[in-house]
C-alpha positions in Angstrom: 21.8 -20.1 1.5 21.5 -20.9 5.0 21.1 -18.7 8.3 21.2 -19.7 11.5 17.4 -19.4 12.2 16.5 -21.7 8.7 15.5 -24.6 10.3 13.1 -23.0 12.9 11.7 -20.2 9.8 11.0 -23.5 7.5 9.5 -25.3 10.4 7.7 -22.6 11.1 6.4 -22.0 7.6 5.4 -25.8 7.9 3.5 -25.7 10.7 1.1 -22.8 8.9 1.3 -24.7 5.7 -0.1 -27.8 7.8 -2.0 -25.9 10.1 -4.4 -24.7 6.7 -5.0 -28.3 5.7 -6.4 -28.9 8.6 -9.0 -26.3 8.5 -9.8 -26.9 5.3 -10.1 -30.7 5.3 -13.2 -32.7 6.2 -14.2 -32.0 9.8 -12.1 -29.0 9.6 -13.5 -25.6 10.8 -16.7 -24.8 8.8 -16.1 -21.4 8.1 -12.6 -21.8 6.8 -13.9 -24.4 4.2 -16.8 -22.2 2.8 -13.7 -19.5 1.8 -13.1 -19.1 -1.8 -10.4 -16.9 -3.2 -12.7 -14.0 -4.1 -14.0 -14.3 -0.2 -10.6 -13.6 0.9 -10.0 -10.7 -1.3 -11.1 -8.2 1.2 -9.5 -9.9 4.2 -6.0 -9.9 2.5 -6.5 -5.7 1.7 -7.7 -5.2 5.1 -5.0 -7.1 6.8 -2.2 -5.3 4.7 -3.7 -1.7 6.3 -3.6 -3.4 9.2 0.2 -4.2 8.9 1.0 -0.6 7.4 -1.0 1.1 11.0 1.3 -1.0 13.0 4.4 0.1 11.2 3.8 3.9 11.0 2.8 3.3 14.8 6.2 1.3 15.1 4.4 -0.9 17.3 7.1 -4.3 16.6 4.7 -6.6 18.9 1.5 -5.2 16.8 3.7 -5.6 13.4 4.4 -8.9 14.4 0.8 -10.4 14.8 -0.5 -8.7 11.5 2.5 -9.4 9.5 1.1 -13.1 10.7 -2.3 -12.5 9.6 -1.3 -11.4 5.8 1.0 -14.7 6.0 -2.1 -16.6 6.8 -4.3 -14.9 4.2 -1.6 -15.5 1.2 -0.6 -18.7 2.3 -4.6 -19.5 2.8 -5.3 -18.4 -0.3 -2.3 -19.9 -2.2 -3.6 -23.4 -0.5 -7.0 -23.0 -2.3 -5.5 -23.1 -5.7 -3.9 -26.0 -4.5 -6.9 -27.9 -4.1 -8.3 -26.6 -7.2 -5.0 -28.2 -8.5 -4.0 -24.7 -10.5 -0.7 -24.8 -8.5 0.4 -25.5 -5.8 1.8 -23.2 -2.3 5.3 -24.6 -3.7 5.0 -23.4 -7.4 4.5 -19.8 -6.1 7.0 -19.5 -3.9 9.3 -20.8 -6.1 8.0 -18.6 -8.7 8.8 -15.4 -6.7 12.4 -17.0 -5.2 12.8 -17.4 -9.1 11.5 -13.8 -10.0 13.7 -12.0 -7.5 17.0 -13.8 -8.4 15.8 -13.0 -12.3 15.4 -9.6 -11.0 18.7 -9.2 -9.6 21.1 -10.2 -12.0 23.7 -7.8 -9.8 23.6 -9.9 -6.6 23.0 -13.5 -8.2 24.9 -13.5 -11.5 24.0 -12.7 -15.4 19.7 -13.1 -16.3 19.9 -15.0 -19.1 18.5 -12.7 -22.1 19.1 -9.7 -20.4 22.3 -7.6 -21.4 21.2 -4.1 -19.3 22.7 -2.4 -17.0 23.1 -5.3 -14.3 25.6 -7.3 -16.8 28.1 -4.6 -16.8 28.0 -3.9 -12.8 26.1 -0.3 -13.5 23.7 -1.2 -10.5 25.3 0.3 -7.6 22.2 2.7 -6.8 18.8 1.9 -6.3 17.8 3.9 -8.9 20.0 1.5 -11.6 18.3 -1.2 -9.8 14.5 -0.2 -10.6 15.4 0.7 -14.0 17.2 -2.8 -14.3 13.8 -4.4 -12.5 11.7 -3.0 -15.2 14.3 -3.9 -18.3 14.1 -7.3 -17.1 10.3 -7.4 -16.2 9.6 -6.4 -19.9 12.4 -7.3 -21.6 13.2 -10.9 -20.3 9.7 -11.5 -18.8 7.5 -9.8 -21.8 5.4 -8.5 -19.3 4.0 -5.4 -21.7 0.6 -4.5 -22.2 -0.6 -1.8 -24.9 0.6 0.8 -22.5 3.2 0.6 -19.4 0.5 2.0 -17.0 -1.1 -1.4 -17.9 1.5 -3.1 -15.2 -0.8 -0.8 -12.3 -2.9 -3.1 -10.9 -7.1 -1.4 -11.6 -7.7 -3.2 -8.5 -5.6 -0.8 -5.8 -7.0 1.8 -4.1 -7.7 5.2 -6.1 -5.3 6.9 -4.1 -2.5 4.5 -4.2 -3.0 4.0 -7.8 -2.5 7.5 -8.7 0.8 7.4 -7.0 2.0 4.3 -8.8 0.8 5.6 -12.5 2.5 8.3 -11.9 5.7 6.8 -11.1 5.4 4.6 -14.1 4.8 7.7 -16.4 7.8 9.6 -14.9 10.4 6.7 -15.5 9.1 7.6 -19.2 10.0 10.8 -18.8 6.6 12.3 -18.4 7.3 14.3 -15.7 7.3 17.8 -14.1 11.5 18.9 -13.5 11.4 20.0 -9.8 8.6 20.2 -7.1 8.6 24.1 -7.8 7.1 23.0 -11.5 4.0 21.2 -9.1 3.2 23.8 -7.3 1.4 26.2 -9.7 -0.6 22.9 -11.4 -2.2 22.2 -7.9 -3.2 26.1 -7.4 -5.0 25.8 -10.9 -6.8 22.6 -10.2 -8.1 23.8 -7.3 -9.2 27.4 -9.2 -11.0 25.0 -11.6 -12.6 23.2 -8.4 -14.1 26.5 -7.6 -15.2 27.1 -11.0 -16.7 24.2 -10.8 -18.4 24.7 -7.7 -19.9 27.5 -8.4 -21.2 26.3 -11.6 -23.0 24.1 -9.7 -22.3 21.1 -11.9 -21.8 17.8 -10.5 -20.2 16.0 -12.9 -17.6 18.7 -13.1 -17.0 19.2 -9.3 -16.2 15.7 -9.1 -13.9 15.8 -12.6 -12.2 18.9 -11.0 -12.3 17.5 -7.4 -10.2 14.3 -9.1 -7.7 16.6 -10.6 -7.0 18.4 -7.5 -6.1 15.2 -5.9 -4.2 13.8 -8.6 -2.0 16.9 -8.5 -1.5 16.7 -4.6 -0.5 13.3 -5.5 1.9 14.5 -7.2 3.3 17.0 -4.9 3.2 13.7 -2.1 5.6 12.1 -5.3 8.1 14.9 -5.5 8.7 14.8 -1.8 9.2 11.3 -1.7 5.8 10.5 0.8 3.6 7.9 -0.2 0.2 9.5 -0.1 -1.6 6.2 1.2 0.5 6.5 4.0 0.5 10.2 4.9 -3.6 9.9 4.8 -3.0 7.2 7.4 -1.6 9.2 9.8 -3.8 11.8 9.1 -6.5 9.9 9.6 -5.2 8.3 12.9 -4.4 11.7 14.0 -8.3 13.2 13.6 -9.6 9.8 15.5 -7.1 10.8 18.2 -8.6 13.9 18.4 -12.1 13.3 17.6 -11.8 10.8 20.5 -10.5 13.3 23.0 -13.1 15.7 22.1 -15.7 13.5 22.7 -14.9 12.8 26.0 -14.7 15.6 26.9 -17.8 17.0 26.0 -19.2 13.7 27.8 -17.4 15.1 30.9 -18.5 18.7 30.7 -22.3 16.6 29.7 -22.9 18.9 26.7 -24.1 17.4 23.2 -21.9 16.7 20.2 -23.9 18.7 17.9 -23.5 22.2 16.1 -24.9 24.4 18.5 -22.0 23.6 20.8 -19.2 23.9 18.0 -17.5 26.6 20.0 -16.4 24.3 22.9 -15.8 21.8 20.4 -13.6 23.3 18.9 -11.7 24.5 22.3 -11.4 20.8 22.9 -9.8 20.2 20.1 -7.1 22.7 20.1 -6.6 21.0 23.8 -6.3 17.6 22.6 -3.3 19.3 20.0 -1.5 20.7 22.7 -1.2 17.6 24.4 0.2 16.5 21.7 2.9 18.7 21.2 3.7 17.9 24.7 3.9 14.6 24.3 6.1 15.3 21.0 8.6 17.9 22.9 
């Protein structure tokens, strides 16, 4: 399949490709060289945050640069196993060129082994689609474990992993009906979490504390937000904020401490009705 930007994209992809040899060869850069896989492990999370903050800013130039920097960290880390002679940057990206066409028997033609919903056309909504992903993934791949909630990586973020359990649960059917069924779990989880709290137990504050989360995860579900996301902004939103209060008080030279909470706080409200300005 050819577009007309293939030849620049593949040289492109070369030049990166080539550009990591280097570094990594004798009289490369030092630092590059000392990386192992479970070094970059970090680096990879960090610069996928990274690219999710630039999208929810819509930012393109910003996207652009760390969309770069989770290339270089997969196609880094892809080269070490390479050297190891494991596989090579090739075998994986023809592994996931492979998977996807496997995937999407409705776009490339009949999976062999697979007779769902894709071999009769039934895959005109993304819905079918996922369904048909995950026939395929355990039916034609074999990828099952002892449970489906197996497939959720232990290695994402709580949050994020909540989400995704969740998802995999409710394509079981394990699942409240309608958002109005969520609402009444979250106001008993967070009756427990005073319970809790006022039992003074810590082993049950943070049991209860989990719940309460896992339930607002839930609502996040139901409306169709990805919690890691929402949090993002949120969390952008109070630096914003944070920020403008503390220049402030630096302007009006009063502390950042309690005893000045008061104009704090009248800061704050300040730096929110700028930015309902700015929004209107």
């Amino acid at each position: 399949m050819n577009t007309p930007l293939s030849a620049e994209t593949m040289s492109a992809f070369n030049r990166l490709y080539e550009t990591i040899i280097r570094l990594r060869a004798p009289g490369g850069c030092p630092w590059d060289i000392e990386q192992t896989p479970k070094t970059l492990r970090e680096t990879l999370i960090e610069e996928a945050y990274e690219t999710v903050e630039a999208i929810t800013d819509e930012d393109p130039e910003h996207v652009k640069e760390e969309i770069g920097d989770v290339f270089l960290n997969a196609a880094m880390l892809a080269y070490m196993y390479e050297q190891e002679g494991t596989f090579t940057v090739a075998d994986s990206l023809e592994s996931v060129s492979d998977k996807l066409i496997r995937r999407h028997p409705h776009v490339f033609g009949q999976t062999e082994g697979f007779a769902g919903p894709g071999s009769e056309g039934a895959s005109d909504t993304a819905e079918k689609v996922l369904a048909q992903w995950d026939v395929i993934k355990r039916g034609v791949e074999g990828r099952r474990g002892a449970s489906i909630l197996d497939e959720v990586s232990r290695g994402m973020p709580a949050l994020e992993r909540a989400n995704k359990l969740q998802k995999k649960a409710s394509k079981s059917g394990f699942d409240w009906k309608t958002l109005d069924d969520v609402w009444p779990k979250v106001d008993e989880e967070l009756a427990e979490l005073r319970t809790a709290v006022l039992s003074g137990d810590t082993s049950a504050i943070e049991d209860e504390l989990g719940d309460l989360l896992f339930a607002i995860v839930n609502i996040a579900r139901h409306l169709k937000v990805d919690p890691g996301v929402a949090l993002t902004r949120t969390n952008a939103k109070f630096t914003r904020r944070f920020t403008y209060v503390e220049h402030a008080m630096k302007k009006a030279g009063l502390p950042l401490d309690k005893a000045h909470l008061g104009e704090m706080d009248v800061f704050w409200d300040e730096a929110k009705q700028q930015e309902r300005q700015k929004k209107g």
